[in-house]
C-alpha positions as CSV (number, residue, x, y, z in Angstrom):
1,X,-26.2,-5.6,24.9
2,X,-27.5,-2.5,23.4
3,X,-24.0,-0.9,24.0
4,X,-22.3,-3.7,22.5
5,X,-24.2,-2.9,19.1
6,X,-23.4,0.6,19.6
7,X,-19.7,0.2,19.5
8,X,-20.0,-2.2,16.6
9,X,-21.8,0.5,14.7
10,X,-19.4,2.6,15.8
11,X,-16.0,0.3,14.5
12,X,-18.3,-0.7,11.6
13,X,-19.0,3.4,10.3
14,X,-15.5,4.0,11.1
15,X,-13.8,1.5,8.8
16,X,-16.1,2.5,5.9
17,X,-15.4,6.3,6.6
18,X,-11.3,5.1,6.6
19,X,-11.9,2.9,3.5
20,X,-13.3,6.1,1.6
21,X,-10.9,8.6,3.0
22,X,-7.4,6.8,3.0
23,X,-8.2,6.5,-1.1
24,X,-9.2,9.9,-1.5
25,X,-6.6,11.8,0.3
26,X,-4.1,9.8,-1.3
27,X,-5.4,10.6,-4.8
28,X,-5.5,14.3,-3.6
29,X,-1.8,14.2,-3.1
30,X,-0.5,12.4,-5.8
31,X,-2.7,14.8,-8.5
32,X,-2.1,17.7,-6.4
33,X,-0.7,20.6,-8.2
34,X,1.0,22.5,-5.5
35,X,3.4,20.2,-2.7
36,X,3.8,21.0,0.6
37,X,7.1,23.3,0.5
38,X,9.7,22.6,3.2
39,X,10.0,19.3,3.6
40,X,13.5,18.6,2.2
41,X,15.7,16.4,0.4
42,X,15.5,13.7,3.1
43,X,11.9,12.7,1.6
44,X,13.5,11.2,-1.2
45,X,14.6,8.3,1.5
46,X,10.6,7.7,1.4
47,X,10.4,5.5,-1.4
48,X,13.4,3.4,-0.4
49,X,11.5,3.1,2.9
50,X,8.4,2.0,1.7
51,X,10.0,-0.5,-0.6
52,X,11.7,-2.1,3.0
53,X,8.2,-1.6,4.1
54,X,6.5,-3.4,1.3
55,X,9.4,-6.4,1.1
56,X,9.0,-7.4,4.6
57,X,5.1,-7.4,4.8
58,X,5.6,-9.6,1.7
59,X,7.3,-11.7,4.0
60,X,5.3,-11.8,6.8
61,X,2.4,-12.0,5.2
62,X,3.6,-15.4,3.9
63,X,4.7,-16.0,7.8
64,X,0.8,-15.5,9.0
65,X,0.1,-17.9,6.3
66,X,2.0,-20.6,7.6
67,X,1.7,-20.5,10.9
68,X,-2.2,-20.3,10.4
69,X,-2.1,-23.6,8.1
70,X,0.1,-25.0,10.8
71,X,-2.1,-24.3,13.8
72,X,-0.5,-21.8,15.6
73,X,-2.8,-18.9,16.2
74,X,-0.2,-16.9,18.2
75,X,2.3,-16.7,15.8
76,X,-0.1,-16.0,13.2
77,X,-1.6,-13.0,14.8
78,X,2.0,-11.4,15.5
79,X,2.5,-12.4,11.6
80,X,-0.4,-10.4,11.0
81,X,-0.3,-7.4,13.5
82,X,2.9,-6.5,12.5
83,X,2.3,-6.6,8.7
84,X,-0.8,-4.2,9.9
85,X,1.6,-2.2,11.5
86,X,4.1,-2.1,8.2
87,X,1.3,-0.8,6.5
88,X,0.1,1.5,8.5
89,X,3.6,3.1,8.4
90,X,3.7,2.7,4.8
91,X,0.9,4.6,4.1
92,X,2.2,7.3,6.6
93,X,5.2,7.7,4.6
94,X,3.4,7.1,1.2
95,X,1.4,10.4,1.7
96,X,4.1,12.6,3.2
97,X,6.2,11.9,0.2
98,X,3.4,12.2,-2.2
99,X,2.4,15.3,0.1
100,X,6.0,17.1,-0.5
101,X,7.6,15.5,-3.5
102,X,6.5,15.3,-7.0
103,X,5.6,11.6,-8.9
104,X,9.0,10.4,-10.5
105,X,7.9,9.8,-14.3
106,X,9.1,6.2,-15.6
107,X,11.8,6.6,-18.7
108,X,12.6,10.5,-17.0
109,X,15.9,10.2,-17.5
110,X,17.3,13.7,-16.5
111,X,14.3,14.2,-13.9
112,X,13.2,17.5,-16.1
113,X,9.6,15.7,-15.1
114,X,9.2,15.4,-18.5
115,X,9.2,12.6,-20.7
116,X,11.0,14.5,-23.8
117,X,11.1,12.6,-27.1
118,X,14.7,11.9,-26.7
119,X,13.6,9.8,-24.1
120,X,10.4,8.2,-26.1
121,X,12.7,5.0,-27.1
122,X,11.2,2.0,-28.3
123,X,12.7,0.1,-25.7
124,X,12.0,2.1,-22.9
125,X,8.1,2.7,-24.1
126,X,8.1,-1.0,-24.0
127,X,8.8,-1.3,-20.7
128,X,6.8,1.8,-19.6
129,X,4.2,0.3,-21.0
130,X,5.1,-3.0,-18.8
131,X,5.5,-0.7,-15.8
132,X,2.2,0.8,-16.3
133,X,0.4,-2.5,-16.7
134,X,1.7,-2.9,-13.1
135,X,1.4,0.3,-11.9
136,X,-2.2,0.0,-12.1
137,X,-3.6,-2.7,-10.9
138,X,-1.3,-2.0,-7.7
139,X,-3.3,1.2,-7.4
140,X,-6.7,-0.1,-7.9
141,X,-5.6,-3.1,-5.2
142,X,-4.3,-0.8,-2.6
143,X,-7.3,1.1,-2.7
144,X,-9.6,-2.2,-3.0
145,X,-7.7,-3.7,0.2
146,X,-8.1,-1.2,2.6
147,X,-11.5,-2.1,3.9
148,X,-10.6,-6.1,3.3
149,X,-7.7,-5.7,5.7
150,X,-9.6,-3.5,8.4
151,X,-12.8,-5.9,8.2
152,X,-10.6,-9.0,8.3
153,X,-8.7,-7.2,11.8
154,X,-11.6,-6.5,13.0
155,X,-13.2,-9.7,12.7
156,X,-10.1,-11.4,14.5
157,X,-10.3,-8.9,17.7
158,X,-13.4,-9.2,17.9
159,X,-13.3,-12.9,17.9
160,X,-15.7,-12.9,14.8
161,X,-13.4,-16.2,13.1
162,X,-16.0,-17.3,10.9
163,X,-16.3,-14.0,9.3
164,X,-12.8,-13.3,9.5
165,X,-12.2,-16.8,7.7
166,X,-14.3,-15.6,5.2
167,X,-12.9,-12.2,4.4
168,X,-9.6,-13.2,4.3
169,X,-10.0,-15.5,1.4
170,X,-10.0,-12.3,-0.3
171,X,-7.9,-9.8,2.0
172,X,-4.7,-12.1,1.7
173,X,-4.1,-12.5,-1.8
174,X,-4.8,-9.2,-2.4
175,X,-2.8,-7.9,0.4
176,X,0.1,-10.1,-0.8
177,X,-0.2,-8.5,-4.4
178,X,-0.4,-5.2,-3.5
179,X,2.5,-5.6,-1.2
180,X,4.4,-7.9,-4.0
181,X,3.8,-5.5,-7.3
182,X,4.9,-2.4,-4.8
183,X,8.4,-3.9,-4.5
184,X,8.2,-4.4,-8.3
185,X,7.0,-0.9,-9.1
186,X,9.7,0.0,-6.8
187,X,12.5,-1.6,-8.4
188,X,11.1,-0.3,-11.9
189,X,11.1,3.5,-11.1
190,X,14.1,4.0,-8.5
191,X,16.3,4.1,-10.9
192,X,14.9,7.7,-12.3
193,X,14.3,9.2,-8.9
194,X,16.2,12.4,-8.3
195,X,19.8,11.6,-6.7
């Protein structure tokens, strides 16, 4: 028993270390002011990538939902690892973009990475200012969700269910916003990435 507690411990510490970390290092990039040289134009496929990435967890997120409220465990679990799995690989190519490339700025129209006053439009600060009000909570969500969606796997292999119930009444609708707002955010600023 004693080393059954001391693997919990052990899964327990490591999700909190991950929940701290995955935040951090991502903020590290993104404010970085020196990128990883080297990389290539075929990082600018990234954010197309992770928009794929963040569309279909959308969708099978939804998925695990059903199947859950319809009974069938199996499916939901698939549902579920593989949006795990979409998001794992989103994050991997979240931070070797952010790692390599610089942030696109929304309204950047000839990608100086600048936002000159030519630019400053009132229309376009109108919807900067839409973008941004998305932009952020995404951000603050992603970061908030990381530990709800590693407790709430947790819970489920290790056949905690009432705690994994309980979690997820939290972990999935913030999941599914995060995932939902990055397509939007996505859709926003692609059209000023560099070509």
């Amino acid at each position: 028993m004693s080393s059954l507690n001391n693997n919990q411990n052990i899964y327990l510490k490591l999700i909190w270390v991950l929940s701290i970390a995955i935040p951090v290092v991502v903020a590290i990039l993104i404010f970085a002011p020196e990128k990883i040289n080297g990389a290539g134009d075929w990082v600018y496929i990234l954010p197309h990538l992770n928009a794929t990435f963040n569309s279909i967890t959308t969708i099978v997120l939804l998925l695990g939902l059903y199947f859950i409220k319809n009974k069938n465990i199996k499916a939901h679990k698939s549902m579920m690892s593989i949006a795990f799995v979409l998001g794992s690989l989103f994050l991997v190519s979240y931070v070797i973009y952010h790692s390599t490339a610089d942030s696109t700025i929304y309204g950047d129209l000839n990608n100086n990475g600048v936002l000159d006053d030519a630019e400053k439009t009132n229309e376009l600060m109108w919807w900067r200012g839409l973008y941004v009000g998305i932009l952020l909570p995404h951000i603050v969500l992603a970061a908030v969700v990381v530990p709800f969606v590693l407790f709430a796997f947790y819970y489920a292999l290790s056949d905690k269910i009432e705690k994994h119930k309980k979690i997820v009444k939290w972990t999935f609708p913030i999941w599914l916003i995060v995932s939902i707002t990055g397509v939007v955010v996505y859709l926003m600023i692609s059209p000023y990435y560099p070509n």
